[in-house]
C-alpha positions as CSV (number, residue, x, y, z in Angstrom):
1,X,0.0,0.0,0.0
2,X,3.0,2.6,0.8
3,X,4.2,2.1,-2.7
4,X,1.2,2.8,-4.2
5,X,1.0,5.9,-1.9
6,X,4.3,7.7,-2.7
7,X,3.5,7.0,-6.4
8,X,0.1,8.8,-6.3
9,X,2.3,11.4,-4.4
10,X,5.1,11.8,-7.2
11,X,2.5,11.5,-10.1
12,X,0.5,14.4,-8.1
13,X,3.7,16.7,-7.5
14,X,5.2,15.7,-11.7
15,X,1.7,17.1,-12.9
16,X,2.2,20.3,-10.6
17,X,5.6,20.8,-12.0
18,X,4.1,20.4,-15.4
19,X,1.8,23.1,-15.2
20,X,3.7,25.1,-13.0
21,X,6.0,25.4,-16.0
22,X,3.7,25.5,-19.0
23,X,2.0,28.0,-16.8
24,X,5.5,30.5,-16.3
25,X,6.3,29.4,-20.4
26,X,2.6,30.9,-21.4
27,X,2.1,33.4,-18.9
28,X,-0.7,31.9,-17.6
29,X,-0.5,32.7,-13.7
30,X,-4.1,30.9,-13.0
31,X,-2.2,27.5,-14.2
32,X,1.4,28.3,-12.7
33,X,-0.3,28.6,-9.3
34,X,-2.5,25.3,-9.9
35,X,0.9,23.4,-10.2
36,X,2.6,24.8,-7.3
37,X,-0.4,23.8,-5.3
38,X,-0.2,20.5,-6.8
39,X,3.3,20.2,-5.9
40,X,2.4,21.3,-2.2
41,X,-0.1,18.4,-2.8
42,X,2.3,15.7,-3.4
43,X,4.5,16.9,-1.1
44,X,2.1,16.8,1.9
45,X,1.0,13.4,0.5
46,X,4.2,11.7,0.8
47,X,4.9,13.2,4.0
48,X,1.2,11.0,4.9
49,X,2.5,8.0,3.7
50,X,6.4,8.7,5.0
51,X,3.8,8.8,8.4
52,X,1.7,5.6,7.7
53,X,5.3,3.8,6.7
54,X,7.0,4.3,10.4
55,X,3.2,4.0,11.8
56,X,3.0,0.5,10.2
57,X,7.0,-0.1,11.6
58,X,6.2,0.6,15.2
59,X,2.5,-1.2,14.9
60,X,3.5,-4.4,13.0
61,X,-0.1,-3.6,11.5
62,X,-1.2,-1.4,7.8
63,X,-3.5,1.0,8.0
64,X,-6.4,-0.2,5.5
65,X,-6.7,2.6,3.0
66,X,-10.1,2.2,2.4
67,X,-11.5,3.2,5.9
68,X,-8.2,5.0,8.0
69,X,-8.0,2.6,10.4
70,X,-6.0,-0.2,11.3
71,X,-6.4,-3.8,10.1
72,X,-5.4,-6.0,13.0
73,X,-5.4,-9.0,10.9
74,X,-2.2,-8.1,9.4
């Protein structure tokens, strides 16, 4: 699951540096500032799942994506 996390969180903050820089190229602020808040997206995204990582380390147990708690079968 914390695979598929940081690579929703890279694919998030690669499309914010996409339009942050077709946005500066074009001179379209509106979509410059929609990638950088992208970006600040998948930063804070990976920071989550850096978070759920040394969660799952000290627990022994994954947090089930699907409902934010913790699956004590694992």
């Amino acid at each position: 699951m914390s695979k598929q996390d940081h690579l929703d969180s890279a694919k998030t903050q690669a499309k914010g540096k996409f339009n942050e820089a077709v946005g500066k190229a074009t001179g379209d602020k509106k979509r410059e500032n929609k990638g950088k808040a992208q970006d600040l997206l998948g930063k804070a995204k990976d920071k989550v799942a850096d978070a759920k990582d040394k969660v799952s380390e000290k627990t022994g147990k994954k947090l089930d994506k699907t409902n934010g708690k913790f699956d004590h079968n694992r």
